[in-house]
C-alpha positions in Angstrom: 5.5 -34.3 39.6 3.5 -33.4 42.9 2.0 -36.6 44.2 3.0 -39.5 46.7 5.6 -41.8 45.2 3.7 -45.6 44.3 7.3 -47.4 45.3 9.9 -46.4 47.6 12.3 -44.0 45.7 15.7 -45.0 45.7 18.8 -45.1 46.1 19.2 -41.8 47.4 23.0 -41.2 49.2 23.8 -39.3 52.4 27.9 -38.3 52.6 28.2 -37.9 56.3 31.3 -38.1 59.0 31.3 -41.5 60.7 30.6 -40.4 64.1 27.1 -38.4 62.0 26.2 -41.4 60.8 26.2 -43.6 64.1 23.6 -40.9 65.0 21.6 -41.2 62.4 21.7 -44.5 62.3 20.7 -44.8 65.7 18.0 -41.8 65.6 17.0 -40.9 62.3 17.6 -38.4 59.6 17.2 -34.7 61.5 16.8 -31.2 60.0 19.3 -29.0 60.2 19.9 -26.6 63.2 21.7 -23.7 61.0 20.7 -23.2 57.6 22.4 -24.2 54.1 22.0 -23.3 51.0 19.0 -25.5 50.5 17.1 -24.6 53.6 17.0 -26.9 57.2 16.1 -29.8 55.1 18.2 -33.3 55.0 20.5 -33.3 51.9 20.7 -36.1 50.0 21.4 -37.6 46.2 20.7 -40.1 43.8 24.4 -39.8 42.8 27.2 -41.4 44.9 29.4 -39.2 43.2 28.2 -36.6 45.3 27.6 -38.1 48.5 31.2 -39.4 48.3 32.4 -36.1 48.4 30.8 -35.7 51.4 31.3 -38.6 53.2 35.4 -39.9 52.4 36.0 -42.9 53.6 39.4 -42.2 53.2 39.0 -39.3 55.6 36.8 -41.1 58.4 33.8 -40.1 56.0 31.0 -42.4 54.8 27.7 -43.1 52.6 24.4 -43.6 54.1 21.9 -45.4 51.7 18.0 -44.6 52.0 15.3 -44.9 50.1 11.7 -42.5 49.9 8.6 -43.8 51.6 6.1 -44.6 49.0 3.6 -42.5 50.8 6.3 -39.3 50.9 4.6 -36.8 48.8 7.5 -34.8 46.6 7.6 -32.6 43.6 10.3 -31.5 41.5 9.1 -27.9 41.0 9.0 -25.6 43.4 8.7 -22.1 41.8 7.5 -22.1 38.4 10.1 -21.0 36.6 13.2 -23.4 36.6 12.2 -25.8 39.5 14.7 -24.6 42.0 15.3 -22.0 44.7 18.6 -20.2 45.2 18.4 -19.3 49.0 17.5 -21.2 52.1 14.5 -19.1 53.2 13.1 -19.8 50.1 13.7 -23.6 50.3 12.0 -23.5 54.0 9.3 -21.1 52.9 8.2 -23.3 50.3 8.1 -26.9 52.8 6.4 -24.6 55.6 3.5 -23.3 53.4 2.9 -26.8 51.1 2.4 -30.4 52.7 5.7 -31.7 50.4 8.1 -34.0 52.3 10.7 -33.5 49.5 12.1 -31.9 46.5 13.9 -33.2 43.7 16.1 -31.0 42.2 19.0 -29.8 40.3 18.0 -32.8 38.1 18.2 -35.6 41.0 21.8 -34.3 42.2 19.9 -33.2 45.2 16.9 -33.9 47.0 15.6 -32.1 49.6 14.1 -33.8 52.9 11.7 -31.9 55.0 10.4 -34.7 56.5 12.9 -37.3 57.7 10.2 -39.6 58.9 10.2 -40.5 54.9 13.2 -41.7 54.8 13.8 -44.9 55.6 15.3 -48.4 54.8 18.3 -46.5 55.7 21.9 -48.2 56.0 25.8 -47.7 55.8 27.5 -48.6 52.7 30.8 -50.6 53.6 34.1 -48.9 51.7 34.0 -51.5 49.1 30.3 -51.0 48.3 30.9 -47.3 47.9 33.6 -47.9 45.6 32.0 -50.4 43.4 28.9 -48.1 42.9 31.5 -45.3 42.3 32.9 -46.9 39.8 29.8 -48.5 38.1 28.8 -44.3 38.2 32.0 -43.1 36.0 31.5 -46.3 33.6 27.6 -45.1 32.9 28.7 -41.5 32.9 32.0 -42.3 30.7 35.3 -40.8 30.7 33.8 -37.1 29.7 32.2 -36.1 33.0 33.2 -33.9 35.8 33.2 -34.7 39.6 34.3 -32.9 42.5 36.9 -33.3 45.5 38.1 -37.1 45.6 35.4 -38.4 42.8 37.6 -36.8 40.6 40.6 -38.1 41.6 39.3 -41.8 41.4 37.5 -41.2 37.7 41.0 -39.6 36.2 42.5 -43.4 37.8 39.5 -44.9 36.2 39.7 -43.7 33.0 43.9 -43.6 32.6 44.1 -39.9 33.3 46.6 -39.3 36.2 48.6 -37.3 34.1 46.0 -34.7 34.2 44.8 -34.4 37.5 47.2 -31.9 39.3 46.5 -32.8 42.1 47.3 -36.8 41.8 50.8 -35.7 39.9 51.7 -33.1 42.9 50.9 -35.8 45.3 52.0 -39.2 43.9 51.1 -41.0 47.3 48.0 -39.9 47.1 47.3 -41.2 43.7 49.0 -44.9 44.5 46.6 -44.8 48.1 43.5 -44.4 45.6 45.0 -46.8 43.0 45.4 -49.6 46.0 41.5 -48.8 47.0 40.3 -49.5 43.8 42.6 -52.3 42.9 41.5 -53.7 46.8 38.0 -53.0 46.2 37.3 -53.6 42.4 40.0 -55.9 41.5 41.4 -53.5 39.1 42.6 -49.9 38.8 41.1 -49.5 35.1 37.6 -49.2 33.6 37.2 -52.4 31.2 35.9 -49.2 29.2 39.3 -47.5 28.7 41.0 -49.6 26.8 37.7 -49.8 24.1 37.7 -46.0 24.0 41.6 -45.7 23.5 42.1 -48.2 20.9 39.2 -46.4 18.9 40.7 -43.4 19.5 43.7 -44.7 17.9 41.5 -46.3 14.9 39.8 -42.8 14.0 
């Protein structure tokens, strides 16, 4: 795709410190000063999998929701070969030399914001939202996939499988503070899907 968007795009996450996302909140999305892997642009996903890596509540962390303008004009390939960039320069080069606000990439797991004037609608998700949408994300991705950094730890709660998260059964208090967030948040500690999947398990 390489054309303006028809309806804002959306949700797209931002995991940010909480003293970031006053800022932001206050001023607006700004490129980057230093540059990352992906260039100067803003960072952000469709998956609050991986913007709750970034932004821990647990660790004075949170999730900024935004959406894409419907006049941002965005593409998804950027080189011609796989639709993605390994180095910064390259992700800045390409933004510098095109009119592009955005790019879509590594299948939606990151986008790409040159221009933060396209962002907008934006807003802090409260703990307990993050959580829920978290844990709506593991039941549509089932018990199978693999997150990163505290994502991880709450899908092996999720889906009953403490046991074999090393990290959880080195630090036990850890694993009961995540267990009371979801039980505090959600209501419960357990996908409604777990107990399906085992008991077929057990059938087959």
């Amino acid at each position: 795709m390489n054309t303006p968007t028809s309806s804002p795009i959306g949700p797209l996450y931002h995991g940010t410190r909480a003293a970031s996302a006053r800022s932001i909140l206050r001023d607006g999305f700004r490129r980057s000063a230093s540059r990352s892997y992906t260039g100067t642009g803003v960072c952000l996903s469709e998956a609050i999998t991986v913007a709750y890596e970034y932004g821990m509540y647990e660790t004075g962390g949170c999730v900024l929701e935004a959406r894409l303008a419907p006049m941002a004009c965005w593409t998804d390939r950027i080189d011609g070969e796989d639709g993605r960039c390994t180095t910064g320069e390259a992700w800045d080069w390409f933004f510098a030399c095109t009119r592009h606000d955005a790019v879509r990439s590594f299948g939606g797991n990151v986008w790409v914001v040159w221009n933060p004037a396209v962002l907008v609608s934006v807003r802090r998700l409260s703990h307990r939202e993050a959580i829920r949408r978290l844990c709506a994300a593991f039941d549509e991705d089932g018990p199978d996939c693999g997150y990163n950094g505290v994502a991880s730890e709450y899908a092996a709660i999720w889906w009953g499988g403490e046991a074999l998260d090393p990290n959880l059964t080195r630090f036990p208090e850890e694993e009961k503070r995540l267990r009371q967030s979801l039980q505090r948040f959600v209501g419960r500690s357990r996908s409604a899907l777990a107990a399906t999947l085992c008991a077929q398990s057990a059938g087959a």
